[in-house]
C-alpha positions as CSV (number, residue, x, y, z in Angstrom):
1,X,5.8,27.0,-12.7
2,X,4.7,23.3,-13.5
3,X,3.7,23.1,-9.3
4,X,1.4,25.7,-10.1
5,X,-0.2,23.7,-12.8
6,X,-0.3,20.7,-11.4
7,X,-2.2,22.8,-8.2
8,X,-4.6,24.0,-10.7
9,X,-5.0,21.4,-11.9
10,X,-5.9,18.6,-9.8
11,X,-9.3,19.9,-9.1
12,X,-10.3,19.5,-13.0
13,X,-8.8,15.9,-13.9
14,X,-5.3,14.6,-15.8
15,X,-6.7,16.0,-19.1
16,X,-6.1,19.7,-17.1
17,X,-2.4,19.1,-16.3
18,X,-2.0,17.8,-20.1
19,X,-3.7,21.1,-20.9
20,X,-1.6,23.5,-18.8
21,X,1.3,21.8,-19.7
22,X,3.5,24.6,-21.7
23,X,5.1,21.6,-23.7
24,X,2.8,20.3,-27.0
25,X,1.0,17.1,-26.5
26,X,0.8,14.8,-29.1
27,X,-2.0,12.2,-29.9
28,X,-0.7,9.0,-31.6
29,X,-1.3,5.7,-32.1
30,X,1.7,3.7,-31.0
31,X,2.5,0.4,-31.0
32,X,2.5,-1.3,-27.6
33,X,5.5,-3.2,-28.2
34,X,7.3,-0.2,-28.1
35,X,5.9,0.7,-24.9
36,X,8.0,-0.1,-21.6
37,X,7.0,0.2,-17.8
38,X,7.5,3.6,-16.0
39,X,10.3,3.0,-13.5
40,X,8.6,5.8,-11.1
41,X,4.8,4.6,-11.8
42,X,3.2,3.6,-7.6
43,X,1.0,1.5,-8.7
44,X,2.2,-2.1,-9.0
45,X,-1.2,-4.1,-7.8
46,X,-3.5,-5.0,-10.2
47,X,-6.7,-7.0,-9.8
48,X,-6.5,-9.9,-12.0
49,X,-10.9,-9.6,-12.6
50,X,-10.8,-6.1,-12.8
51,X,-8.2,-6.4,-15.6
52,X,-9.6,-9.3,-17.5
53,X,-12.9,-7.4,-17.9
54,X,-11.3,-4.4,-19.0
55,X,-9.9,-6.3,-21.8
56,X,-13.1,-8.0,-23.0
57,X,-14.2,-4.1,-22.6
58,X,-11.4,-3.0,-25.1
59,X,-12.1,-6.1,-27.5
60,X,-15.8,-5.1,-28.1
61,X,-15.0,-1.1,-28.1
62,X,-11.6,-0.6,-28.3
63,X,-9.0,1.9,-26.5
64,X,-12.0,4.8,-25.5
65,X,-9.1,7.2,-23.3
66,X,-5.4,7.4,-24.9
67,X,-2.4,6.3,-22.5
68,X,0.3,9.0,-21.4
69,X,3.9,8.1,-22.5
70,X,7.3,10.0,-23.1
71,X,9.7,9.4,-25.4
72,X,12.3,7.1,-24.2
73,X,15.9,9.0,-23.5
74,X,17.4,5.3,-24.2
75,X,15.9,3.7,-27.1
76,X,14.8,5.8,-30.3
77,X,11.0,5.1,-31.4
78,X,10.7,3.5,-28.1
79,X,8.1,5.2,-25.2
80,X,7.7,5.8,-21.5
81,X,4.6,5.2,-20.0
82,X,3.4,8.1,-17.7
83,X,-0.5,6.9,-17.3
84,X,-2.7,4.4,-17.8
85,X,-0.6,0.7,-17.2
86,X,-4.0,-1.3,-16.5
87,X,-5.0,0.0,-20.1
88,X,-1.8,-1.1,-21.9
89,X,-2.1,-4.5,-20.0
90,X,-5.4,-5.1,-21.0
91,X,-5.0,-4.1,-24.9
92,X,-2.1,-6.8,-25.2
93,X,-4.2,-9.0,-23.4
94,X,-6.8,-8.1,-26.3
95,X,-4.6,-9.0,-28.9
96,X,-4.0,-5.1,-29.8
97,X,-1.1,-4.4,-31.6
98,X,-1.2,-0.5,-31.2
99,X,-2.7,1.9,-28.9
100,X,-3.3,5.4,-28.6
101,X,-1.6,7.6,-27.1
102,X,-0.6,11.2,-25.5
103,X,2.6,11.7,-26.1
104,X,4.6,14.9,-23.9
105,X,7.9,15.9,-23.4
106,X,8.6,16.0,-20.0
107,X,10.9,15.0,-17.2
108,X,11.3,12.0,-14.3
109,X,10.0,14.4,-11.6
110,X,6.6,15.5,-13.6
111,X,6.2,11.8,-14.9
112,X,5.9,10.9,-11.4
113,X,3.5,13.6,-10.8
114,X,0.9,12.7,-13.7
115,X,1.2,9.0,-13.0
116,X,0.2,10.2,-8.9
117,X,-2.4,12.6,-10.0
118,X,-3.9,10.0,-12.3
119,X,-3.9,7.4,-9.7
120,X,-5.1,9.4,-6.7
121,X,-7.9,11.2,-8.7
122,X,-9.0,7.8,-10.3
123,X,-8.2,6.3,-6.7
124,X,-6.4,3.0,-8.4
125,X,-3.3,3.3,-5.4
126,X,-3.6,1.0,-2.8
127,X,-2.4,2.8,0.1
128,X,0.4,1.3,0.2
129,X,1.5,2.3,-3.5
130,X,0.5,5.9,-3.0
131,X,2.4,5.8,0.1
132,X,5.2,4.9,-1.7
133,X,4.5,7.7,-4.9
134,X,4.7,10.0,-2.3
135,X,7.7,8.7,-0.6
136,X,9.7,8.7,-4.0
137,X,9.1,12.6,-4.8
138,X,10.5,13.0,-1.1
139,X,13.3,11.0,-2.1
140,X,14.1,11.3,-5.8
141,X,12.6,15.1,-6.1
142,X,13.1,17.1,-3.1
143,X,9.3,17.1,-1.6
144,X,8.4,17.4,1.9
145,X,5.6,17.4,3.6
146,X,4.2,20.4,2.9
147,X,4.9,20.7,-0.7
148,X,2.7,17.3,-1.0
149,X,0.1,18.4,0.8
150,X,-0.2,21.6,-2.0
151,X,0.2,19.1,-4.8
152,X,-2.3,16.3,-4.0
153,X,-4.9,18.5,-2.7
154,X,-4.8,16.8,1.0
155,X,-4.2,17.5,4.7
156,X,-0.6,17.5,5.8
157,X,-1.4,15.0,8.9
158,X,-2.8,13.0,6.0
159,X,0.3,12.9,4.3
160,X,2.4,12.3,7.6
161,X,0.1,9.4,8.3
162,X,0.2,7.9,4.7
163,X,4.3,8.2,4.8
164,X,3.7,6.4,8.5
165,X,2.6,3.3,7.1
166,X,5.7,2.3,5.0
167,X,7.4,1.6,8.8
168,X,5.5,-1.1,8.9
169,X,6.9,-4.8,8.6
170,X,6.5,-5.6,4.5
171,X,4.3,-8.7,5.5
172,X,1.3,-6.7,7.4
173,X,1.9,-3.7,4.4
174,X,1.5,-7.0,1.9
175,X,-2.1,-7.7,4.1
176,X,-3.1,-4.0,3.3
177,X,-2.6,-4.3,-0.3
178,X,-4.1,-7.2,-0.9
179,X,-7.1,-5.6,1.5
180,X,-6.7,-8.5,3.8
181,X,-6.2,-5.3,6.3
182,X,-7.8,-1.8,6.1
183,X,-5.9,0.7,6.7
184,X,-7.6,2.1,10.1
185,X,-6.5,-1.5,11.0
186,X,-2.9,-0.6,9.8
187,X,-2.5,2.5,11.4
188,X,-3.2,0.7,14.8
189,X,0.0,-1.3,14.5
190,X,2.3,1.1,13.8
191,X,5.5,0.8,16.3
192,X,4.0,-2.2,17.6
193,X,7.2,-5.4,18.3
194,X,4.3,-7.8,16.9
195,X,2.6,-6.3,14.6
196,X,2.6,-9.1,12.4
197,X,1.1,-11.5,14.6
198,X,-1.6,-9.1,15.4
199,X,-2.1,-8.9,12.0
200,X,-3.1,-12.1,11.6
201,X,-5.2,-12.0,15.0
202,X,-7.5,-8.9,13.3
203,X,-7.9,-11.3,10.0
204,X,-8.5,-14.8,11.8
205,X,-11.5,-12.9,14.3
206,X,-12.5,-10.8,12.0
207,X,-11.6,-7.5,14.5
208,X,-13.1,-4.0,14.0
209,X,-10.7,-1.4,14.2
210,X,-12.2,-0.5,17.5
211,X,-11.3,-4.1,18.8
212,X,-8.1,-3.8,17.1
213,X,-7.5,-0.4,19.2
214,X,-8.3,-2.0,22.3
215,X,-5.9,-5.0,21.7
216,X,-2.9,-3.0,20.8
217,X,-3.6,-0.8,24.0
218,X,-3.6,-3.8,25.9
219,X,-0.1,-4.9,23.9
220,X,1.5,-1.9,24.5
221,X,1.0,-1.4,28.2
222,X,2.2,-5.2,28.7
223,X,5.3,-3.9,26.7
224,X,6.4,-1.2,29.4
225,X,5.3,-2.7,32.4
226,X,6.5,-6.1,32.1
227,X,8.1,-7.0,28.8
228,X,11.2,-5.3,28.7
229,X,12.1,-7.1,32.4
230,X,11.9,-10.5,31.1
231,X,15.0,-12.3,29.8
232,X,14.9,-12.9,26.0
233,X,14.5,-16.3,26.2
234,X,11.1,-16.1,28.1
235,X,9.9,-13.6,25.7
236,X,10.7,-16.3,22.6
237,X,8.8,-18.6,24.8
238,X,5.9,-16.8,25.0
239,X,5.7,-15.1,21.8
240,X,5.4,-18.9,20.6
241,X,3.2,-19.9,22.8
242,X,1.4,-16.7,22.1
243,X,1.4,-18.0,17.9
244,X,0.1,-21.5,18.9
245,X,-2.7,-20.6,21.1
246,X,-3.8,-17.2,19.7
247,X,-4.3,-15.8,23.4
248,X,-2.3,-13.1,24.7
249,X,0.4,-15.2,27.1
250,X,2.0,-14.1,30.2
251,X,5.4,-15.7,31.8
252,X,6.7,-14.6,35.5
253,X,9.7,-16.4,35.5
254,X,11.0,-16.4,39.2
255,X,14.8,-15.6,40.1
256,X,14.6,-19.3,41.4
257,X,12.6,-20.2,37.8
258,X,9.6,-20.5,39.7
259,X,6.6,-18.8,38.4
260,X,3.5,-18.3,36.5
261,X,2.3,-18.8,32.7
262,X,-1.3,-16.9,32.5
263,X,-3.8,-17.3,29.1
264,X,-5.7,-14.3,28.4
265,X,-8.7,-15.9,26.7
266,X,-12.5,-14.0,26.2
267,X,-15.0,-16.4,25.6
268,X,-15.7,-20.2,26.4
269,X,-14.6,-21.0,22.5
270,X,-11.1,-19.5,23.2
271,X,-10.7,-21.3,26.2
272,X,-11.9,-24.8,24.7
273,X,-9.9,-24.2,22.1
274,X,-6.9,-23.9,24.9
275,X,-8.0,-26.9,27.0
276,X,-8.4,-28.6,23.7
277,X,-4.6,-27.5,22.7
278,X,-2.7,-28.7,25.9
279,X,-5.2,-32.3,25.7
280,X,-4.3,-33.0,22.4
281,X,0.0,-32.3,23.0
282,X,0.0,-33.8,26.8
């Protein structure tokens, strides 16, 4: 069984699963114009650094470990890639003309599998793109939870927690991936209305995750207590109020539309910042 393999061999590197794999590998070098992107590859973030000075690497020494590919099921004489993007990027941006390669024959859901071990081992994923690897062999190849858990070599909560990120909105999973946001940050938010704007608080101040913890506590109980009382359009008024000032606001709108509006500020910069705010627009 290829699950078996791949078990094995995730403790010993991608050169074990291309070792235990019963189909023969091949070793070429390939031209990388024949070489197209892996529809199922995670990984889709690449530091722009990073990848320039692994081309000036390759122009000195060359390609030192071989890309993975498969044959292409479309386009004869044409390849796959299974492993190893940031080094195909940065041989064309080297002026190479060919590459070398591993070439096996295998299918979509063990191409997904190398390109997951590779990343995960070499730990290249964001984690948002290995959240998403993982998501697509629960889609596209019948995974669960468990069945991860075996293959990558991790916890199962970890794998629920991973999976739990993708229901964040795509702007505060952006901020993860471009590590604006850790991911302890991250976690924080999740099932949170305002997560985005939260988001932005934790950059802008510079929050622990501790202080991040605290605030979305503090979020959260305002939710059920008094939140989902208030008429829609008092909760658009002080969600922007809540973006202008950066404060947490609170509006008790009276039957009679007498009431309250209340700035939660916690220093004397926040509140000069305030004062200064309602000077400058009154």
């Amino acid at each position: 069984m290829i699950e078996n393999k791949l078990k094995k061999g995730l403790g010993r590197g991608l050169s074990s699963l291309i070792g235990d794999n019963s189909k023969k590998a091949l070793t070429n070098k390939i031209q990388i114009q024949d070489v197209f992107r892996n529809k199922f590859q995670p990984r889709k973030y690449f530091n722009k650094q990073e990848l320039e000075d692994l081309s000036s690497s390759i122009k000195e020494r060359g390609v030192i470990q071989p890309i993975i590919v498969r044959p292409s099921k479309s386009s004869e004489h044409k390849y796959e890639l299974i492993a190893g993007e940031r080094r195909w990027l940065a041989s064309q941006n080297a002026g190479l003309n060919e590459i070398p390669a591993v070439i096996l024959d295998i299918d979509d859901a063990q191409s997904l599998e190398f390109a997951i071990v590779e990343n995960v081992q070499r730990q290249d994923l964001n984690p948002i793109e290995e959240s998403r690897g993982y998501q697509k062999l629960i889609e596209n190849f019948n995974y669960d939870n468990d069945k991860l858990s075996k293959f990558v070599g991790k916890s199962r909560s970890y794998i629920v927690n991973s999976l739990r990120l993708l229901s964040l909105p795509k702007e505060v999973l952006l901020m993860v991936e471009e590590t604006k946001l850790s991911v302890g940050h991250a976690r924080s938010l999740i099932g949170l209305d305002n997560a985005i704007f939260v988001a932005q608080k934790i950059i802008k101040e510079k929050l622990s995750v501790r202080q991040t913890e605290l605030l979305v506590k503090k979020f959260k109980n305002k939710s059920f207590t008094v939140v989902k009382r208030k008429d829609a359009n008092i909760l658009n008024l002080q969600k922007d109020l809540e973006e202008k000032t950066g404060l947490v606001v609170s509006i008790n709108n009276k039957k009679n539309n007498s009431g309250m509006v209340s700035f939660e500020y916690k220093d004397l910069d926040q509140l000069q910042r305030l004062i200064g705010i309602i000077k400058s627009n009154y």
